[in-house]
N, C-alpha and C positions, 0 to 999 in steps of 0.2 A: 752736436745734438743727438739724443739716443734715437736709437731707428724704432719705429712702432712696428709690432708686428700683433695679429688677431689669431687666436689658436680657437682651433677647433678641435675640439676633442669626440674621438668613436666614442662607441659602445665600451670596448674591452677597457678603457682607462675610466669605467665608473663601477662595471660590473665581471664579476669573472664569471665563467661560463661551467667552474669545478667546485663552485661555492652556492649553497642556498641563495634565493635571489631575495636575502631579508634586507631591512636599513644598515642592520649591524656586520653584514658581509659588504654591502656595500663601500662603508666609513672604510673598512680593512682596504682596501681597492684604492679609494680616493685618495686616501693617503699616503700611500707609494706613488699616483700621478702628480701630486702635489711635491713630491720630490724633483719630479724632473721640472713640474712648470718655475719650482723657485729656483735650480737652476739657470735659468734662461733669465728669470727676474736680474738674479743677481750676477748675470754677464753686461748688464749695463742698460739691458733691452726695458722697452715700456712694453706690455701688455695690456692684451684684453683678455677674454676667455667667453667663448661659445660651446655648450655640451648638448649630445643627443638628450633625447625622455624618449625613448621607443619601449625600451621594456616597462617602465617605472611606470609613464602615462598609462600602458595597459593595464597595469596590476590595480591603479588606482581606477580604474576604469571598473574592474573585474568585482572589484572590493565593494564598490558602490552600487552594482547592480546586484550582486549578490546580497545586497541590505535591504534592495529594495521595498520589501513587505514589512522592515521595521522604520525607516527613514529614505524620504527621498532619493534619488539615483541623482547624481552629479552632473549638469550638459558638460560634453566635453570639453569644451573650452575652460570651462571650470580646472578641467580636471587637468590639463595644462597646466594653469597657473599655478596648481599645488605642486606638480611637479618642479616648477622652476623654484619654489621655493625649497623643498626640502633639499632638492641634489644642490640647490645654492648654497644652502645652509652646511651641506657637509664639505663641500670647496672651502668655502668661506673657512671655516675651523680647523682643517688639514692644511691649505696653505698660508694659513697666519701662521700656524704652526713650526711648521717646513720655514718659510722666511726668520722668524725669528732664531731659528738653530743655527744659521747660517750668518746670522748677526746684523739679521734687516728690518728694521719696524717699518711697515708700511701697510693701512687700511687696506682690507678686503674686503669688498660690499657686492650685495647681489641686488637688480633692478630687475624686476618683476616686468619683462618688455612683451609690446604688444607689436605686433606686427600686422599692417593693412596687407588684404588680399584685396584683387578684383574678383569684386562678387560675378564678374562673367567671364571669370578663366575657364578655361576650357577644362580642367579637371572636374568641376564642378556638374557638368554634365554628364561623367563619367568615373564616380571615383571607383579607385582601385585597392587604397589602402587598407588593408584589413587590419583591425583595430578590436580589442575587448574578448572574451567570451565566444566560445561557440553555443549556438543551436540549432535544434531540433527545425525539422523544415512547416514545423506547425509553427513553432515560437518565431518564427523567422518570420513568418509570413502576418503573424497578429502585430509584431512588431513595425512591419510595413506599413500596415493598415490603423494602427494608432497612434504612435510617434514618428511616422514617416518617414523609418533609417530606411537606408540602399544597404540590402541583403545579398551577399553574392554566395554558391557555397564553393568552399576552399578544399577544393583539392582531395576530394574523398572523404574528409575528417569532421565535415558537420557546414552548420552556413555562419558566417560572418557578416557581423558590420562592415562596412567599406566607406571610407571618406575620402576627399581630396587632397591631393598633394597640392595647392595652387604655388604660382612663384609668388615670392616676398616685393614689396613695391615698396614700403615706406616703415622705417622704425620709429613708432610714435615718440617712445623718451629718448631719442638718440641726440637732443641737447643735454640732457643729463647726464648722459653716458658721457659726450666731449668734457662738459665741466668737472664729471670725477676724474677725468683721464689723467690729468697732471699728478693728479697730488695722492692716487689709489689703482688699484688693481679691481678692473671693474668685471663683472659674472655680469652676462647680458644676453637675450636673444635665445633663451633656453629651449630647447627644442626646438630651436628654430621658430621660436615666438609664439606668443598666443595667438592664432589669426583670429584677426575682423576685419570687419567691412566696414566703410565709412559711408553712411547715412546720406539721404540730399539736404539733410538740417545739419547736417558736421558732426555727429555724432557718431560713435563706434559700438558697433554690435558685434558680439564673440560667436564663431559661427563653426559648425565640425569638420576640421580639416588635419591635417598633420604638413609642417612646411619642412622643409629637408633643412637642417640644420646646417649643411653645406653652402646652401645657396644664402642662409642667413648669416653666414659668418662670412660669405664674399661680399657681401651687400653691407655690413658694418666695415668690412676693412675698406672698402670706397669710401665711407662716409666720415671715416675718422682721420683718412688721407695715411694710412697705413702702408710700410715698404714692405712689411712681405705678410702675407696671407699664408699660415702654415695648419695644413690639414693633417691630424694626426688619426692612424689608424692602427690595424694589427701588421702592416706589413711593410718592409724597409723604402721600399720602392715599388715603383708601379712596373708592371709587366706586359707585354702581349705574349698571347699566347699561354695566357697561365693556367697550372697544371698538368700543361702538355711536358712532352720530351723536349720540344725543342721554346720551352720559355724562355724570354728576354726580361732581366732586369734592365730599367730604363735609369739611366745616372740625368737625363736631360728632354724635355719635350717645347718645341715652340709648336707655337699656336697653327703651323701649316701642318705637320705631324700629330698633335694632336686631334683635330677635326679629322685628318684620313684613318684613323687609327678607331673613332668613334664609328665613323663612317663603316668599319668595317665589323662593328662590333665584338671592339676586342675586350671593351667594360663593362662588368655584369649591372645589367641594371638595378636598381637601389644599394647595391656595393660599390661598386670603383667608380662607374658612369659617373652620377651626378659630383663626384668627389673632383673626377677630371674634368667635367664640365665647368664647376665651380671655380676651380682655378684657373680655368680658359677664358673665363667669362674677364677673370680679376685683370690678367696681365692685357687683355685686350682694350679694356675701357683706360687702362694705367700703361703705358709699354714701356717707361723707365721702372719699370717695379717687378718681383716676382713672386711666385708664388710654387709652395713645397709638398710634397704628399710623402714621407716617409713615418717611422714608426717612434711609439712616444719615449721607447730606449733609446731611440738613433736622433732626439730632435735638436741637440745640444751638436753634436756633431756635422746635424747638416745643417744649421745655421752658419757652421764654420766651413761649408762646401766639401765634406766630407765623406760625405753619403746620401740618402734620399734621389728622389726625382725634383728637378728645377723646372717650373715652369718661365718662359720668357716667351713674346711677342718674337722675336726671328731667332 
């Protein structure tokens, strides 16, 4: 039986950072990760795929308030879903693509997934995520005071929207995801899902948050009963002490080494942190199972324990 494995894909495997940040620099981008994921397809593995929206969502975000005076501004959650469609939509047509050169017909579909938060996670009280546009500390402050964003200002450069990060608790279509799973390569959990909240009538309301895309791709590899959880990013292996003289490439972490290593803050927060978290979180609730954080050149290789960091329970 082929083993399942849930990819999570950075930043740098949808957008480069030496390229215009258009749709059509983007496709350029996708296409080359669509190389490695059908790699991996066609080593015999089942697949999923989980991708960040951190720059995209903004731009859409950006684009919508800058219309404002000629057509409505988008609520975020909105602005989400459009995200998961279009980066879907260019997955989807790069790695049909990439499979079929390699001489594999196999659907590629994207599920526009929604993701429950607890409307009283503690972010929520306090978000931090800066999102959209900057303004002036007047605009900021009318903005307070009419559509009721959390304005923080950022760092010298002007003031910012701020939303929450909450944890992921439930992936509403994730029956739909198990039943494409057999017979397709499913695109799921985009940005780490559109967050809502679910109503006391059972209803789902879309609310302004950003969920770590990490924490959403360990939470479908539970749920799909997945053997390895592999988080892919810009760097081969995970480090302490990184940038220093005396960095450590890490080839291996179990779950007592990891926690001391967080403990000591050795992972930048919204970089490596939630990355190692996420894979701590996987092998802990699973401890026959593992989970990888290497780079999207090296990921063919550390599936064959060649490279990357392993995470494992002892």
């Amino acid at each position: 039986m082929a083993e399942k494995i849930v990819i999570a894909l950075g930043g740098n495997a949808l957008q480069s950072g030496k390229a215009d940040p258009t749709a059509e620099a983007q496709l350029e981008v996708v296409k080359k990760t669509c190389e490695y994921i059908a790699d991996i397809s066609c080593k015999g593995y089942e697949i999923g795929v989980v991708h960040g929206n951190g720059p995209q969502v903004g731009r859409i975000l950006l684009a919508s308030e800058t219309a404002k005076d000629v057509t409505p501004a988008m609520p975020f959650d909105v602005c989400g879903a459009m995200s998961q469609g279009y980066i879907g939509y260019h997955l989807q047509q790069a790695l049909k693509f990439a499979l079929k050169e390699r001489g594999k017909e196999l659907p590629v579909l994207t599920v526009v997934t929604q993701m429950v938060v607890d409307k009283n996670d503690k972010g929520f009280t306090n978000p931090t995520k800066p999102i959209g546009p900057f303004y002036s500390e007047a605009e900021a402050k009318e903005l307070e005071a009419t559509k009721g964003y959390s304005i923080k200002e950022d760092a010298g450069r002007g003031w910012r929207r701020v939303v929450a990060s909450p944890i992921p608790e439930e992936i509403v279509e994730i029956g739909a995801v198990k039943a494409l799973w057999d017979s397709s390569i499913v695109i799921s959990c985009g940005g780490g899902g559109i967050p809502v909240v679910r109503n006391e009538n059972g209803s789902l309301e879309g609310v302004a948050a950003v969920i770590d895309k990490d924490f959403a791709a360990e939470l479908l590899a539970e749920q799909v009963e997945a053997d390895v959880l592999m988080i892919l990013t810009e760097v081969e292996k995970v480090a302490i002490n990184f940038n220093k003289p005396n960095q450590e490439d890490l080839a291996s972490l179990n779950a007592e080494e990891a926690a001391k290593y967080i403990e000591e803050g050795q992972f930048a927060p919204g970089s490596m942190l939630p990355k190692v978290e996420a894979a701590l979180k996987f092998v802990k609730a699973n401890p026959d199972k593992k989970a990888i954080i290497t780079s999207l050149d090296k990921a063919v290789e550390a599936l064959e324990g060649k490279t990357g960091t392993v995470f494992t329970l002892k």
